[in-house]
C-alpha angles and dihedrals in degrees: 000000000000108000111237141172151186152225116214121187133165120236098220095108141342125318115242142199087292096057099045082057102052095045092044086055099046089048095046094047079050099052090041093057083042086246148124136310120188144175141217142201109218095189103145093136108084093183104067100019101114119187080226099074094037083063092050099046097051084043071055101054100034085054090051092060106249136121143190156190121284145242091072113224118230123188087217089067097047102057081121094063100044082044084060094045089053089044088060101044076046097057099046089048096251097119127068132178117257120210092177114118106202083264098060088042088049098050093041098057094030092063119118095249086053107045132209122351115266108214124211146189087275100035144266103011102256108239086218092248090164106031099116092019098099138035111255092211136099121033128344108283102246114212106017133093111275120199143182129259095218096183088059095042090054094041090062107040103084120203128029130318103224131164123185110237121204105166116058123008091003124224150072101314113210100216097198089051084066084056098235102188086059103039102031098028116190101329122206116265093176134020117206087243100058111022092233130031139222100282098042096047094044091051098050091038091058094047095040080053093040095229120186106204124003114223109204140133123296081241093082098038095102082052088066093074079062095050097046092056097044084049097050078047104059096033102245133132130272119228124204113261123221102199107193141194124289120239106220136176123254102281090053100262118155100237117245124194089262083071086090090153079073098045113132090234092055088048085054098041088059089054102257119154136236082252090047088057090044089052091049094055100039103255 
């Protein structure tokens, strides 16, 4: 299998040092195993993707020197396929309706009896409010917030979970040995704005792209437990994650997209090279 990767932005501001970094070394780990470098376009929400900044992060690419297969993938244009994946959890009773808004999720495990929020890859822990407060039967509720049962999830994935890291801490990582019902909860598949979320949409994207390892920041490397049983859910296949390194400022701040004084295109509009870039994130 040719090994193959992506980068996967979102178009809802500039791209910054971090990024630069994380799409210089996917395209390099690609180049080096004569493979495939892709991109994609993470552009779920609809409300603060602008075409603007999808211009400017492919200028920014370009200007950094690297190149990729076309067509180009945009989540806008999948919602079909993340409306399949839910129809499956559905279907198999993995999946309930949530009513609860952040406030009602803060306040419920924030009460005395319950003691401090536990956050999460994916947030604050859900207290499982809804769990048994609506049928699971009959069609896929549309416009409401969908989440995973991850008891019964786990209950009915036999074997271990295990991912192959090659980034940080190298190694084959056991996903039930990190106690995901107790430290992820039932995590949300769909929001009632978009139809899908972050984690549903990535891991049907990767496996719809047939991506080998995905390169990305340590920041989303708890997220992978997630992933990996998504992915044993919906029976599809597990690539290896390379989990690099975070650029930060210099107060050791992980960079955001607000950081605008670190875009790439400011960078290029005071006259920086593609070297220059290279130098400031340690490549």
């Amino acid at each position: 299998m040719i090994y193959t990767t992506r980068f996967a932005p979102s178009p809802t501001g500039p791209l910054h040092l971090g990024h630069a970094y994380s799409a210089l070394l996917a395209f390099e780990r690609a180049q080096a195993a004569d493979g495939q470098f892709l991109v994609r376009i993470e552009d779920i929400d609809q409300g603060r993707a602008r075409p603007e900044w999808e211009a400017l992060i492919f200028e920014d690419l370009c200007w950094l020197g690297l190149s990729w297969a076309t067509p180009i993938m945009r989540q806008s244009e999948r919602l079909d396929a993340y409306a399949q994946a839910l129809e499956k959890m559905w279907s198999e009773g993995l999946l309930y309706q949530c009513d609860c808004n952040r406030r009602d999720i803060t306040e419920a495990v924030g009460a005395p009896q319950e003691g401090v929020p536990i956050h999460g890859p994916d947030g604050v822990i859900y207290p499982g409010t809804c769990r048994n407060l609506h049928p699971r039967s009959g069609p896929v509720p549309q416009n409401v917030t969908l989440r995973l049962d991850m008891h019964s999830a786990l209950r009915r994935l036999t074997g271990p979970l295990i991912y192959t890291e090659t980034g940080i801490a190298p190694g084959d990582v056991d996903v039930r040995r990190t106690h995901p019902i107790e430290t992820m909860g039932d995590i949300v598949l769909a929001r009632r704005d978009m139809a899908t979320s972050y984690h549903l949409s990535v891991v049907v994207d990767d496996a719809a792209q047939i991506i080998t390892e995905v390169v990305r920041g340590a920041d989303l490397a708890d997220a992978t437990r997630i992933h990996v049983i998504l992915q044993a859910v919906l029976g599809l296949p597990t690539p290896d994650y390379h989990h690099h390194r975070l650029i930060r400022d210099v107060n050791g701040k992980r960079l955001a997209k607000r950081d605008d004084a670190r875009a790439i295109a400011k960078y290029r509009s005071e006259g920086a090279s593609p070297q220059d870039i290279r130098v400031l994130v340690g490549l």
